[in-house]
Structures are given as C-alpha cells and as structure tokens.
MITIMAR-785086 format. One line per 4 residues: number of its first residue (from 1); their letters; for each residue x, y negated, z of N, C-alpha, C. Coordinates in Angstrom, 1 decimal, padded with zeros to 4 digits. Example, Ala and Ser with C-alpha at 12.3 -4.5 7.8 and 13.67 -1.06 7.14 Angstrom:
<pts>
1) AS) 013.2:005.7:007.8:012.3:004.5:007.8:013.2:003.3:007.8; 012.8:002.2:007.1:013.7:001.1:007.1:012.9:000.0:007.9
</pts>
This chain:
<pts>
1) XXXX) 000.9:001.2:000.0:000.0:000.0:000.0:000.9:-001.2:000.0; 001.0:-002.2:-001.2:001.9:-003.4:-000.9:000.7:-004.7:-000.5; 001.3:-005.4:000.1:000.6:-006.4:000.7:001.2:-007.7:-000.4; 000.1:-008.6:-000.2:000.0:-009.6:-001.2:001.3:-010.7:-000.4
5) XXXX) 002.0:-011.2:-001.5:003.2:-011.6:-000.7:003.0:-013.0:000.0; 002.0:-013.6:-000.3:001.4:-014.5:000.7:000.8:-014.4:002.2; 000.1:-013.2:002.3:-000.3:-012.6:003.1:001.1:-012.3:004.2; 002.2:-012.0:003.4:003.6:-011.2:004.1:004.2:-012.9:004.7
9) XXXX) 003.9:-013.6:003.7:004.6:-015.3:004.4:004.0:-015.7:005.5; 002.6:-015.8:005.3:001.7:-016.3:006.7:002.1:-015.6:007.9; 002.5:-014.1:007.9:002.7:-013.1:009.1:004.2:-013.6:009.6; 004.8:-014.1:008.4:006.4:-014.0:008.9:006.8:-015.4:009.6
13) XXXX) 005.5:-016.5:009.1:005.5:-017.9:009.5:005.0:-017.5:010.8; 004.0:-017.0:011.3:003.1:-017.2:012.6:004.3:-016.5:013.6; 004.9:-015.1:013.2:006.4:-015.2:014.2:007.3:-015.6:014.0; 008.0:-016.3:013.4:008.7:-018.0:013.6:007.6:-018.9:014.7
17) XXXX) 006.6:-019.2:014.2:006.0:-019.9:015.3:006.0:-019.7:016.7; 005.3:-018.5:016.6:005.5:-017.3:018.3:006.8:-017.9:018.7; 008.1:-016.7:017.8:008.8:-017.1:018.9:009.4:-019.0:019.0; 009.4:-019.8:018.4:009.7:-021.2:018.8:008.8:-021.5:019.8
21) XXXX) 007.4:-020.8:020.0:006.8:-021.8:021.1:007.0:-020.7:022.5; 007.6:-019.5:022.4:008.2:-018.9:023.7:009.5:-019.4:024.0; 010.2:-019.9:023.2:011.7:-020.4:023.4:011.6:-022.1:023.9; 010.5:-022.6:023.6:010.1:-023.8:024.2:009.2:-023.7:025.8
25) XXXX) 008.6:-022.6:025.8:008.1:-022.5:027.2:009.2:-022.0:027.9; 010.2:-021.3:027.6:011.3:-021.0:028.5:012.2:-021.6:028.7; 012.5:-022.7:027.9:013.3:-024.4:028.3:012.7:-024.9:028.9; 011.5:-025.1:029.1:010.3:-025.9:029.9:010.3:-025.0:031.1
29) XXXX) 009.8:-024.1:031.5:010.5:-023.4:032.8:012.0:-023.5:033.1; 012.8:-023.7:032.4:014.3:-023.3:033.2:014.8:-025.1:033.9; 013.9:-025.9:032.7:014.2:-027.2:032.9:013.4:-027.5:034.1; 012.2:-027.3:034.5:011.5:-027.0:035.9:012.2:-026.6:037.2
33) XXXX) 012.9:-025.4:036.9:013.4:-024.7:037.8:014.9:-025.5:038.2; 015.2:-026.2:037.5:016.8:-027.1:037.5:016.3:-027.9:038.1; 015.4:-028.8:038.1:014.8:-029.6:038.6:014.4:-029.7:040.1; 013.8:-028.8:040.3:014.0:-028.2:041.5:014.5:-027.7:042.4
37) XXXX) 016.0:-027.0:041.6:017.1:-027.1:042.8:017.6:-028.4:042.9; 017.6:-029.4:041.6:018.2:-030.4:041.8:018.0:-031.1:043.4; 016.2:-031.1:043.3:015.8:-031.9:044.0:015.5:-031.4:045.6; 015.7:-029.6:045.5:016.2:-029.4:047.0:017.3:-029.7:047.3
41) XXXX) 018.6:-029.3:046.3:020.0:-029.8:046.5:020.0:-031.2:047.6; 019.4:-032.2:046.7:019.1:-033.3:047.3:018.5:-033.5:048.4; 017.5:-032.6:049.0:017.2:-032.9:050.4:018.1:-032.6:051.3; 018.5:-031.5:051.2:019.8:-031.0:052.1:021.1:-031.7:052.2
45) XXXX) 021.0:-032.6:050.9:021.9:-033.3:051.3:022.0:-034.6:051.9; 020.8:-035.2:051.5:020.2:-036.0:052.7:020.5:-036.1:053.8; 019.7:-034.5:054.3:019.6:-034.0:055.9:021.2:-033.9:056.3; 021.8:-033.8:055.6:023.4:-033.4:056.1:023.7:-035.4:056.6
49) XXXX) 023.4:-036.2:055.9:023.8:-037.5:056.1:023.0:-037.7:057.0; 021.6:-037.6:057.4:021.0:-038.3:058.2:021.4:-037.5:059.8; 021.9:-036.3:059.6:023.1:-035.3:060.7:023.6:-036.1:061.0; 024.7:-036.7:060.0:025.9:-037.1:060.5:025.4:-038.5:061.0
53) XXXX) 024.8:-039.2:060.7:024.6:-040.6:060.7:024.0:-040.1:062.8; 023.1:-039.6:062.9:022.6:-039.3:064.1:023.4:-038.9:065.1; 025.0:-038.0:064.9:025.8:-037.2:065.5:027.1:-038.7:065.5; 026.8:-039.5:064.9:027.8:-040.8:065.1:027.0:-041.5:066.0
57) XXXX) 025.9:-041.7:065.9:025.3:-043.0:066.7:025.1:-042.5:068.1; 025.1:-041.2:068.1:024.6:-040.5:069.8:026.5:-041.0:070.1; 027.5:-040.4:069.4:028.7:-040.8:069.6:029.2:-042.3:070.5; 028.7:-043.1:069.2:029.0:-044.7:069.4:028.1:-044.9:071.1
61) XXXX) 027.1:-044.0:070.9:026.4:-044.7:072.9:027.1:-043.9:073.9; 027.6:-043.1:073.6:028.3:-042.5:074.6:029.2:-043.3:074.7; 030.2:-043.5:074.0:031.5:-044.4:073.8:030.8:-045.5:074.9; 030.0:-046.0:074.4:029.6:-047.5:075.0:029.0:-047.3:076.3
65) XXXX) 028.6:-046.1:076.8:028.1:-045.7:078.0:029.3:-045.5:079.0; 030.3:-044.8:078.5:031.5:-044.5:078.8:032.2:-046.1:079.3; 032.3:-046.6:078.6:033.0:-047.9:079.0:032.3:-049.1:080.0; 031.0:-048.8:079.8:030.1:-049.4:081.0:030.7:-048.5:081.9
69) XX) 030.5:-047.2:082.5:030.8:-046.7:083.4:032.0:-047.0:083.9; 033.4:-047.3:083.2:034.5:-047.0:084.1:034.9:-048.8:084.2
</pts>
C-alpha cells in the first residue's frame, strides 16, 4: 500500500512539530526549575547574612556591655 506523498509530508511535519513543542516545554521546565534554585539559592543566602549581621550586633552589645561593666 503506498501512501499519497502529501499525506507522508503532513505526518512527517506534525512530528517536527510534536517534537519542537516537547523540546520547548522541557526548556520551559528546566528554565522554571533554574529559577527556582536560583531563587532558593538566594534565600539562604540571605539568611546566612541576616546570621551574620545578628551574631555581630549580639557581639558589638556584649562588647559594649563588657566595657560598662569593668
């Protein structure tokens, strides 16, 4: 049975299509997912500064409590 070679174009265009619009939903997920560590990345590293900023200033009043006391 040969198939009409138009018939064989339209089939061979619609997977080119398929797969371009799966290889675009899976940049669009990985680019999501990047995004996302990006933006945990970012909280933690925040939280590490707002650490340190907290573990200096308890610092600096002790210092200053220290020197009241003696």
């Amino acid at each position: 049975v040969s198939l009409d070679p138009e018939v064989t174009r339209v089939s061979q265009v619609c997977l080119v299509v398929r797969g371009c619009l799966d290889f675009l939903d899976f940049l669009s997920k990985a680019k999501g997912s990047l995004e996302s560590q990006v933006f945990q990345d970012s909280l933690d590293f925040q939280a590490i500064l707002d650490q340190k900023e907290s573990l200096e200033s308890s610092d600096s009043q002790a210092l200053q409590d220290k020197g009241v006391m003696t």
